[in-house]
FITORGU-393170 format. One record per atom (N, C-alpha, C): y, x, z. Coordinates in steps of 0.1 Angstrom, whole numbers, plus 5000, padded with zeros to 4 digits. Layout:
<rs>
YXZ/...
</rs>
This chain:
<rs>
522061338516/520661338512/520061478511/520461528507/520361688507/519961778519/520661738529/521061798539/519061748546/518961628543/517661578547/516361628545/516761638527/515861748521/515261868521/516161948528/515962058529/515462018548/515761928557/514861988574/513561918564/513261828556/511761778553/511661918546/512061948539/510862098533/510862248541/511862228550/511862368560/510962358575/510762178574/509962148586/508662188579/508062148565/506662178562/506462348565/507362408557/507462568561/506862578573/507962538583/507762578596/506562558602/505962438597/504562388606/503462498604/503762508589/502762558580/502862698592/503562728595/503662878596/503362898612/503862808617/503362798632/501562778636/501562678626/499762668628/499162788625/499462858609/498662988608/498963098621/500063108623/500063208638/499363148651/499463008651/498562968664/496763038658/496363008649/495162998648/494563198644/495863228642/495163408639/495563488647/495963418658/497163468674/496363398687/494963448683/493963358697/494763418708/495163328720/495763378733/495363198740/495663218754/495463118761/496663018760/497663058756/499163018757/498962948743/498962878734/498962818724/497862658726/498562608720/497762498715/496362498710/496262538701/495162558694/493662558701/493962698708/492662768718/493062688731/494062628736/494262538744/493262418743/493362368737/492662258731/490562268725/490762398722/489462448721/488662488735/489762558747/489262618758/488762478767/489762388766/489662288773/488262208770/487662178754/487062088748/485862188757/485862308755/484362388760/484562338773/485162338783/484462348791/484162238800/485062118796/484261998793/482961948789/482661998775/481362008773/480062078781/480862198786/479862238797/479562148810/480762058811/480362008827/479461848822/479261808806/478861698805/477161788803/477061898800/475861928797/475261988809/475462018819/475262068831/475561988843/476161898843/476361768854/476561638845/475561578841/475661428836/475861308842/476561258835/476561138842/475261038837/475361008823/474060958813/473161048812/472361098820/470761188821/470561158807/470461078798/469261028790/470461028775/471161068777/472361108766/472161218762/471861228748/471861338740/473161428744/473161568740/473961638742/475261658733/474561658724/474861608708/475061478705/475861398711/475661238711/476361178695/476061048698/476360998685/477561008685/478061078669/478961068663/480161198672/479561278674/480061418680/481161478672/480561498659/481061568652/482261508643/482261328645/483261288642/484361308646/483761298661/485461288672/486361428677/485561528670/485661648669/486561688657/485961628651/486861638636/488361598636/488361428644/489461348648/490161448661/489461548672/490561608677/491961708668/490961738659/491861868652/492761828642/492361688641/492861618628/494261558633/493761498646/494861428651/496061518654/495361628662/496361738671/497261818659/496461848649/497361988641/497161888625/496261848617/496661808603/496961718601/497561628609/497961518608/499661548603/499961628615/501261738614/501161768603/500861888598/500361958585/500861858575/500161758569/500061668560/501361568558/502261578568/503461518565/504561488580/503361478590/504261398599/505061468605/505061638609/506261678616/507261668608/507161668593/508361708587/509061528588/508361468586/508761328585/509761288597/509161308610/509361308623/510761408628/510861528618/512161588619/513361538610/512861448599/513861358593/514561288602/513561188612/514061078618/514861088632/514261218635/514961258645/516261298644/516661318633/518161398628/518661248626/518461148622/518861028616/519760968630/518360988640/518660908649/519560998655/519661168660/520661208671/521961158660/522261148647/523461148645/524061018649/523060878647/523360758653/523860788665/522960888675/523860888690/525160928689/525861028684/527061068682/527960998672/527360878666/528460788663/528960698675/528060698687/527860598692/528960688712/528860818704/529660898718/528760948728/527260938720/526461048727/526161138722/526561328735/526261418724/524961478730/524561538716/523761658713/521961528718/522061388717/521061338719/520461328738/521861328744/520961328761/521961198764/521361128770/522360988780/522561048794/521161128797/521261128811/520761298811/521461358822/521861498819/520261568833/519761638833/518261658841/518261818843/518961868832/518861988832/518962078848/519362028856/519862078869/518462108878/517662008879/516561988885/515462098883/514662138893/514162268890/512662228884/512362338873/511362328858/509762228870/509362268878/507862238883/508662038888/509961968887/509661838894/510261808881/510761898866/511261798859/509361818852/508461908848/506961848847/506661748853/506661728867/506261638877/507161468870/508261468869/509161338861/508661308846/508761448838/508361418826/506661358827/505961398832/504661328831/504461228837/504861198848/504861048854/505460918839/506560968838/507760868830/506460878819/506160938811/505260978795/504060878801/503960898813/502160808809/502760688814/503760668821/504060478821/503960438813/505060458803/505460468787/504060408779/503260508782/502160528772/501260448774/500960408792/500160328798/500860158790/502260108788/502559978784/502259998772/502660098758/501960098748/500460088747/499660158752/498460088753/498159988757/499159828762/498559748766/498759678756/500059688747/500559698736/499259688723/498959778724/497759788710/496659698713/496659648727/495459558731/495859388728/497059368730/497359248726/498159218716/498459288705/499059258693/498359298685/498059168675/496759138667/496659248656/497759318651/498059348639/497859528644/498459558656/497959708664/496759748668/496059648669/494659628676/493759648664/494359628653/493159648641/493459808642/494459898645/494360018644/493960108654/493860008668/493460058683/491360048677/491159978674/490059958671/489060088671/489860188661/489160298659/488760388672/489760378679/489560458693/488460378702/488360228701/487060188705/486260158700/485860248688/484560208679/483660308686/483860348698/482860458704/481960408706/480660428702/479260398712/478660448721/479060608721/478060688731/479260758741/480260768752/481260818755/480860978759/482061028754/482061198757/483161238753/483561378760/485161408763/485461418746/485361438739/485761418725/486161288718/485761218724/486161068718/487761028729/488361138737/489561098739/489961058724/490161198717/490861228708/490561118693/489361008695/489360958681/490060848681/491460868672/492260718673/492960728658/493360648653/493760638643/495360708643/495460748630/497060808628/498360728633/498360608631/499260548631/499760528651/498560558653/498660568672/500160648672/499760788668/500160878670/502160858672/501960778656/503260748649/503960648665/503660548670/503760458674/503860498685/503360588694/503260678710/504360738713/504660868700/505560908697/507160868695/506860748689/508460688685/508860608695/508260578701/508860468714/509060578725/507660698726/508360728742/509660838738/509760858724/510860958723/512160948725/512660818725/513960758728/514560788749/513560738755/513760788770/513460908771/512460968765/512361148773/512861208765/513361218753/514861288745/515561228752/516061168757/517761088762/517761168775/516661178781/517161248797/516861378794/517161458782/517461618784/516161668785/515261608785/513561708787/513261798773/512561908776/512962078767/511462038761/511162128752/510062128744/508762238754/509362288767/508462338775/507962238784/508562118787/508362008800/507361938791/507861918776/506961868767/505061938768/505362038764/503962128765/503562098777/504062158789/503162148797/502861978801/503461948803/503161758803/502161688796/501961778785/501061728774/499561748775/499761878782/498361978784/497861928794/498361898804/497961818817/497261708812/498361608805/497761498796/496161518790/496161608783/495161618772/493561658786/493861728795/492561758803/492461668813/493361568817/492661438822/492061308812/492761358799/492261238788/490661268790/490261428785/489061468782/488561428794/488861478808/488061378819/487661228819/488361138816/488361008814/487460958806/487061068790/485961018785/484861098786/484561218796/483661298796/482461198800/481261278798/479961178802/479961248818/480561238827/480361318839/480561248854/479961218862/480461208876/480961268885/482361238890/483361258901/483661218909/483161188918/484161118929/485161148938/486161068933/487561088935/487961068949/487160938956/487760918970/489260848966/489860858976/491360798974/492060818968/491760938959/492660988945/492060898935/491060818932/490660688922/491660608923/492860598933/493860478929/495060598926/495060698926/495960748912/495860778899/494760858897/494260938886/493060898877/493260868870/492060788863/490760868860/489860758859/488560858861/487360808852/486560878847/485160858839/484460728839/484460668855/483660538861/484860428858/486060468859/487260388858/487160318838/487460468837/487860418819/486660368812/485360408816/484360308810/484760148807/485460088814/484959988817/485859898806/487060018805/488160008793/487159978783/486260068777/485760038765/484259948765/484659898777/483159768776/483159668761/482259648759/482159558745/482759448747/482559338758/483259208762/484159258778/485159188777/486159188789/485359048795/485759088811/485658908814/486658808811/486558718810/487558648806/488858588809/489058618817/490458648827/491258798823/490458898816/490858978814/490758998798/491058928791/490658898774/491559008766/492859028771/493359138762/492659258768/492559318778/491559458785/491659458797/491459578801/491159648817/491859788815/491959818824/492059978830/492760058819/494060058816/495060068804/495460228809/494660238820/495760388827/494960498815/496060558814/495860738806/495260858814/496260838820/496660998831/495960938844/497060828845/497360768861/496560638861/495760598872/495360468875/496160388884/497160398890/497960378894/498760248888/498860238882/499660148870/498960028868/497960058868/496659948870/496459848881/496659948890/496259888901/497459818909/498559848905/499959798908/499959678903/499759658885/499959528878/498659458875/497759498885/496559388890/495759388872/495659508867/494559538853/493459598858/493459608872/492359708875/490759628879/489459708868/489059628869/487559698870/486459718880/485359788881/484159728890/483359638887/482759528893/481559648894/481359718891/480059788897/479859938888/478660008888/478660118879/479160098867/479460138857/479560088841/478560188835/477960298839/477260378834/476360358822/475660268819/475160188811/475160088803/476760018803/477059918796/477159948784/477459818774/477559838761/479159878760/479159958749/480760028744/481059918731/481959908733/482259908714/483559768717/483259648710/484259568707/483559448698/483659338702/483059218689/482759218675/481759248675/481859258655/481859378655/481559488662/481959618657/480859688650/479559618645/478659658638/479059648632/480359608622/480559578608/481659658605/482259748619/483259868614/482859978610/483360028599/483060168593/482660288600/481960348596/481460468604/481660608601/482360608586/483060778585/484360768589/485260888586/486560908592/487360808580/487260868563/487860768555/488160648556/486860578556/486460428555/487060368571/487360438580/487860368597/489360418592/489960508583/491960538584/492060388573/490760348566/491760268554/491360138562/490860138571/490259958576/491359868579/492559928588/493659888592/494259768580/494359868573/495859838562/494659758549/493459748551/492659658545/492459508553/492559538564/492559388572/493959328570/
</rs>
């Protein structure tokens, strides 16, 4: 127990210490300004190429989902979960070496050169992430916490990022078991991630692109709308368009679904006039239902 004690209070240390050097260490190479560089210039292409003309710039609830990027990305960490997350991770590699796996790998990758193990690690990460998401759509009890992510009414690249904590917890712990086991580094991680994070922000940006034949890989603005339509048709009752990264996935297991522009439809989810509208009142709704 001890031994636990001390990675939970050297992980708080460590976070603590890593965030203040990200944030007083502006460089392109960090998270932080990664996440900020990216958010700008997004915002530039929703304010200078629109897709909704008649969409404030400043749309509803901006400053929420804004709040929820930084909240999600760095104090969420901060507040308990890397250290938490370094407990369980120690729990579990020692389970592998009771079990005659060492140092936490099944399958060994390292050989493979850095630009196809990015190319594996992000394919594998958004499959993963693509069934979890279909996951929060059909189990009743996940769905009260997916909710938050579609309490959006006005879409813009900032509402990638508004989802409830427990997403986080739940993304995390499931895809960690396959891409820890096959040897992937905390660099395949980054960059996999960052890739991730600027197609998310495309996905919800207010913007038009046309993709052409890359629409049946890569998911896109006209695509993920339709994810957050208020009513699904009803053939399609748990959702639509579950892809992250990749649309691909979609269109394979017949979820793909885009009957005309969405530009205009309603966002949200049944009843969702009656879900809360600060950040407090949407973390405690969950665990109140």
């Amino acid at each position: 127990m001890p031994h636990y004690l001390e990675i939970f209070t050297r992980s708080f240390r460590n976070y603590w210490q890593y965030l203040t050097h990200e944030i007083t260490h502006p460089s392109w190479g960090n998270y932080f300004y990664l996440l900020i560089g990216i958010s700008f210039i997004f915002w530039l292409l929703e304010i200078f190429f629109p897709w909704r003309k008649n969409q404030p710039i400043i749309r509803q609830d901006f400053f929420l989902d804004a709040f929820y990027m930084f909240f999600n990305f760095f104090l969420f960490s901060l507040v308990g979960y890397y250290a938490i997350s370094n407990v369980f991770t120690e729990l579990f590699n020692t389970f592998l070496l009771s079990i005659g796996i060492k140092n936490g790998i099944a399958i060994e990758i390292n050989q493979l050169p850095f630009w196809l193990k990015i190319i594996f690690a992000f394919i594998l990460k958004d499959f993963i992430h693509w069934n979890i998401h279909r996951l929060l759509h059909r189990n009743k009890l996940l769905w009260q916490f997916h909710k938050v992510h579609h309490s959006v009414k006005q879409m813009g690249f900032a509402a990638h990022l508004r989802f409830h904590w427990m997403e986080n917890v739940i993304y995390k712990t499931i895809q960690y078991v396959p891409l820890a086991m096959l040897g992937f580094g905390i660099n395949e991680f980054i960059v996999a991630n960052m890739i991730a994070l600027a197609i998310g922000h495309f996905n919800h940006a207010n913007i038009y692109l046309p993709l052409g034949p890359l629409k049946y890989i890569f998911n896109n603005p006209q695509m993920h709308i339709w994810h957050h339509a208020k009513k699904y048709p009803e053939q399609y009752k748990y959702g639509i368009n579950f892809g992250l990264s990749l649309s691909i996935w979609d269109y394979l297991f017949k979820t793909n679904y885009i009957p005309e522009s969405g530009k205009d439809i309603e966002l949200g989810f049944p009843d969702d006039e009656h879900f809360p509208k600060k950040f407090l009142s949407q973390e405690i709704y969950p665990f109140k239902k």
